[in-house]
C-alpha positions in Angstrom: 0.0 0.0 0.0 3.0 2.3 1.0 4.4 1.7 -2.7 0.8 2.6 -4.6 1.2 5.8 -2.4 4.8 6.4 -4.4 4.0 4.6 -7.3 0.3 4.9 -8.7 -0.1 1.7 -10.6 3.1 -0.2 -9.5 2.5 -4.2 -10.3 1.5 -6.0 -6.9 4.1 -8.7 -8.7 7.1 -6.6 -8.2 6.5 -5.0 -4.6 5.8 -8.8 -3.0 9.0 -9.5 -5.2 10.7 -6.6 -3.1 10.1 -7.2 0.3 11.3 -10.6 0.0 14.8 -9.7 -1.3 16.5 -9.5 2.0 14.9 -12.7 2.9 15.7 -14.9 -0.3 19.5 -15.5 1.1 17.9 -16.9 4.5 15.6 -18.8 2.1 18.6 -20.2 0.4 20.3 -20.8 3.3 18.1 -23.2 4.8 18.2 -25.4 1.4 22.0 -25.5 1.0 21.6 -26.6 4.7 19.5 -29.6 4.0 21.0 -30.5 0.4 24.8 -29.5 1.3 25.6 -30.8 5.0 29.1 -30.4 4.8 29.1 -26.6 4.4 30.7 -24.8 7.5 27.5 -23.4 9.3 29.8 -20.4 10.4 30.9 -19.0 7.0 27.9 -20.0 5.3 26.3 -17.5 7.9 28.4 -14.7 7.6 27.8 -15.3 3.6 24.0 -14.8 4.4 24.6 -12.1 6.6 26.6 -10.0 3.4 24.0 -11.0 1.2 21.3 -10.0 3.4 22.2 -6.1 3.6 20.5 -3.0 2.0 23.9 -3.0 -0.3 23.7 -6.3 -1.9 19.8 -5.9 -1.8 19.9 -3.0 -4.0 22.6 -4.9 -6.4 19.4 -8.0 -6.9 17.2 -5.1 -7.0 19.2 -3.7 -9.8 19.5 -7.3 -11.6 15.4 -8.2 -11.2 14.9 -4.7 -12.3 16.1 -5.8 -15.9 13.9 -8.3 -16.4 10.8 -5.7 -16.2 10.1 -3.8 -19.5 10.7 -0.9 -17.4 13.4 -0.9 -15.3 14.4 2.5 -13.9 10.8 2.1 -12.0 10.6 -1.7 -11.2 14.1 -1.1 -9.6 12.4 1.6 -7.3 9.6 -0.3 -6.2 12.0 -3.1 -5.5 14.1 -1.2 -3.9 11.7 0.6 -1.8 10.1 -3.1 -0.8 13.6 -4.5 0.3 14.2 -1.4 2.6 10.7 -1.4 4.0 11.4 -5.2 4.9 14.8 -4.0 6.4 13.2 -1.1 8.4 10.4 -3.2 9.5 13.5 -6.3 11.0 14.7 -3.2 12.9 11.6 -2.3 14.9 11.5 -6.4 15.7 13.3 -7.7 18.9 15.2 -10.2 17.6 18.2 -11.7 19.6 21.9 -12.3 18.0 20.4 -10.4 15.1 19.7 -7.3 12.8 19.9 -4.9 10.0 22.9 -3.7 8.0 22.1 -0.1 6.8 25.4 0.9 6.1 27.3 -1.8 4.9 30.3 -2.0 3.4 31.3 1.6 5.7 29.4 -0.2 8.9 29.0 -3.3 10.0 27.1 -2.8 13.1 23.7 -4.5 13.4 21.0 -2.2 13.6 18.5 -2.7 16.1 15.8 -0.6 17.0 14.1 -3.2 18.8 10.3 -1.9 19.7 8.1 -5.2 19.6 8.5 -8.9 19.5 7.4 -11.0 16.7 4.9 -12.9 18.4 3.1 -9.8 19.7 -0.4 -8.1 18.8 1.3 -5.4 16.3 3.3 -8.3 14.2 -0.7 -10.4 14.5 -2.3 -6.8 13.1 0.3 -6.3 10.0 0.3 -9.5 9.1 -3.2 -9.6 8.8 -3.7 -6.8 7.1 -1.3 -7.8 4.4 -3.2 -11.4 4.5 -6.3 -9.1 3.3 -4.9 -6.6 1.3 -3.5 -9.4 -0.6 -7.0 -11.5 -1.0 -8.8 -7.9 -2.1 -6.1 -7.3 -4.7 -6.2 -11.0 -6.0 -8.3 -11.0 -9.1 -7.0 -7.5 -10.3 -2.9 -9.1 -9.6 -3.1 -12.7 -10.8 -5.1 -12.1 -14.1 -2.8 -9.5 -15.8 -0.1 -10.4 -18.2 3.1 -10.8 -16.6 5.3 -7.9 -15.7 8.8 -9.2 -17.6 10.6 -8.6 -20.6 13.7 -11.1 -21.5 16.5 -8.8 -21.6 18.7 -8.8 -24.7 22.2 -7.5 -25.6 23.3 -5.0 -23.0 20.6 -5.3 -20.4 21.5 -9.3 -20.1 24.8 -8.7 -19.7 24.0 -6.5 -17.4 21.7 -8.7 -15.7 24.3 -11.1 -15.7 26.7 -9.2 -14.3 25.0 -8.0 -11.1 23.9 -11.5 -10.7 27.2 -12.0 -10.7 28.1 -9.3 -8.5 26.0 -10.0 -5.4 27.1 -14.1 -5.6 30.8 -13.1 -5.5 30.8 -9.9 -3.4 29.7 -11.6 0.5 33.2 -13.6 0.0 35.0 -10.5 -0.1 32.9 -8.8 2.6 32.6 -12.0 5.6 35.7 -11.2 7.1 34.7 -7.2 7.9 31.1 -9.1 8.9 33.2 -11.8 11.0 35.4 -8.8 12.8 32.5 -7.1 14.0 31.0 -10.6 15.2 27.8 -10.4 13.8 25.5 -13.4 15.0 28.4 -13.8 17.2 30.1 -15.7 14.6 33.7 -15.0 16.0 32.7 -16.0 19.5 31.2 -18.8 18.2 34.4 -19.9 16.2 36.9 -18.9 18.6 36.0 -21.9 20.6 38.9 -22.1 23.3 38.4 -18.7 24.3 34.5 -18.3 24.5 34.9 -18.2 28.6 33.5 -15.1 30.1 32.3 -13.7 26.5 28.7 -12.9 26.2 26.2 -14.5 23.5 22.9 -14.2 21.8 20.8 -16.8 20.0 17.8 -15.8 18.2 15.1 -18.9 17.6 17.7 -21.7 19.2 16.2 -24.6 20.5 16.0 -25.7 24.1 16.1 -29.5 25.0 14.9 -30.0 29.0 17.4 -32.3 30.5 17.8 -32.9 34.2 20.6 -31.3 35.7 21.3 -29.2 32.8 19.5 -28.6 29.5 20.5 -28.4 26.1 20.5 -26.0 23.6 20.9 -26.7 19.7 22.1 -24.0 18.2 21.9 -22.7 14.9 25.1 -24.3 13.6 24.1 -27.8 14.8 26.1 -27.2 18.1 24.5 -28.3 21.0 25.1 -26.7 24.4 24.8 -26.8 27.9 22.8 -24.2 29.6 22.1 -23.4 33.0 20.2 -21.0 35.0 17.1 -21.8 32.6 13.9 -22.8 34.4 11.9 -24.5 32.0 10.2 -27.7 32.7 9.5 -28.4 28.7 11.1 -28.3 25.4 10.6 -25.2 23.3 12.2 -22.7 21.1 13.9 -19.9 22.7 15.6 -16.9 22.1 18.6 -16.8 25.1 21.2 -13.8 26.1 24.0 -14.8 28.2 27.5 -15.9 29.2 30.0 -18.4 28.4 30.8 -20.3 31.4 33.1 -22.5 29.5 33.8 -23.6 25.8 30.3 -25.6 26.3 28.4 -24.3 29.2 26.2 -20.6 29.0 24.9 -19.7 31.9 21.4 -17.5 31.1 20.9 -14.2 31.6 17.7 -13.6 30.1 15.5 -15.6 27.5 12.2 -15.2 25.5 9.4 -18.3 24.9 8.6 -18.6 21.3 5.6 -21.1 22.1 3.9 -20.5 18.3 4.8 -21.1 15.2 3.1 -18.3 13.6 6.5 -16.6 13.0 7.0 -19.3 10.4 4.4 -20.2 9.1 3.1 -16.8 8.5 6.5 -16.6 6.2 5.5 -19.8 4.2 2.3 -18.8 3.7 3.2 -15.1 2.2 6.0 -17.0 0.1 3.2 -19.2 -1.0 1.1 -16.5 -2.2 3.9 -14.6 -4.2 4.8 -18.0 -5.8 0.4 -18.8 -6.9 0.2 -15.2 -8.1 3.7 -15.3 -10.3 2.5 -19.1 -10.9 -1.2 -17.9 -12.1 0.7 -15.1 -14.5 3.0 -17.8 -15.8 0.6 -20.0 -16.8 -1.9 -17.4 -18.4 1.1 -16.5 -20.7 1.4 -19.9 -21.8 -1.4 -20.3 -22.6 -2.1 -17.9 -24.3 0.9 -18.4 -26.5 0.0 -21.5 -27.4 -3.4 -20.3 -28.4 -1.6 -18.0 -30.8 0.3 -20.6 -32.1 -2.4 -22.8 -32.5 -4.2 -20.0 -34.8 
């Protein structure tokens, strides 16, 4: 709605398209995960992380653009969709975690951290953009797709800023790394984690009598004490390494739902019926035409 504002007309395609970007490396990450085990969880994080940022947002932004038979405005409304997403992480609490704004100058996470994500305002956005999206339906998934191959200079170009934001993270981890984003350098500095604090965002907790477990996101599972839980659940955890293995809790947050992620599949869903819908539409129309 924010983009119609700027834009009068702008394809629904392209802004759902937008406010993904940040999120497709996260996306990918999770698959490489499942279909490439033998990836080192750390740098395949601080990869992500690179990826992730408004920089290397803009650089997709630039490369989607190209596809659009108008380009210098599809790149705005991406654009404009990847930083709304990015502004939006920011207001979220979200542990071990958030936004690069400045990136390559900075790499300090941004957080501005005014509301959870399982709380009433996250419920009230979300369902508004549930029903903004079934109003628009019709109008979005019935009109000719919004893409144009590119040819000649605008594929190369395409190709190039592919290219671009595949190869740049590599050259940008270890500036990610020194700042310990995700507490990546704690994390791999494994003799001296003693007396360092640490944040996990979404870990999970295992009860266990004397001393729980926590599975963290590289697979790592660790001992954790001064937690009093008498189930299993997921948890978001600040604290302090009492040794290489051991954190003792300062503070943690319940994440009892899983609205959070299933309210992410569900939106990814959408995007991929309405571009789906679009898709098949041109074909068949095409093949009507050559039919005739």
């Amino acid at each position: 709605m924010a983009t119609r504002v700027l834009w009068r007309g702008a394809d629904l395609r392209w802004v759902y398209i937008g406010v993904i970007i940040p999120d497709l490396p996260w996306i990918a990450q999770r698959a490489l995960r499942v279909f490439m085990p033998g990836l080192n969880p750390l740098d395949l994080r601080l990869y992500v992380v690179v990826q992730a940022t408004l920089f290397c947002s803009l650089i997709l932004s630039g490369c989607f653009a190209l596809f659009s038979s108008a380009p210098r405005k599809t790149f705005f409304i991406l654009a404009f969709g990847a930083f709304f997403h990015l502004i939006t992480d920011a207001l979220q609490i979200k542990w071990a975690n958030g936004v690069h704004f400045f990136a390559p100058l900075d790499w300090k996470l941004v957080q501005l951290a005014f509301v959870w994500p399982e709380s009433l305002p996250t419920y009230l956005v979300t369902g508004l953009g549930l029903l903004y999206v079934v109003w628009t339906w019709r109008k979005t998934a019935e009109k000719p797709l919004p893409i144009s191959l590119p040819s000649g200079r605008r594929l190369y170009g395409a190709l190039a800023l592919l290219l671009l934001y595949s190869l740049i993270p590599f050259f940008m981890m270890g500036a990610s790394e020194a700042e310990d984003n995700h507490f990546v350098k704690t994390l791999r500095q494994v003799e001296s984690r003693q007396g360092k604090p640490v944040e996990f965002d979404r870990a999970f907790y295992r009860h266990a009598s004397p001393v729980g477990k926590l599975r963290i996101f590289t697979g790592e599972k660790l001992n954790v004490v001064g937690l009093k839980l008498d189930d299993s659940s997921q948890i978001s955890v600040r604290g302090v390494f009492l040794d290489a293995q051991t954190v003792q809790v300062k503070d943690y947050r319940l994440h009892p739902s899983a609205f959070r992620g299933n309210a992410s599949y569900l939106g990814l869903g959408l995007i991929a019926v309405i571009w789906g819908r679009g898709g098949w539409l041109f074909w068949r129309e095409r093949r009507r035409t050559v039919k005739l």
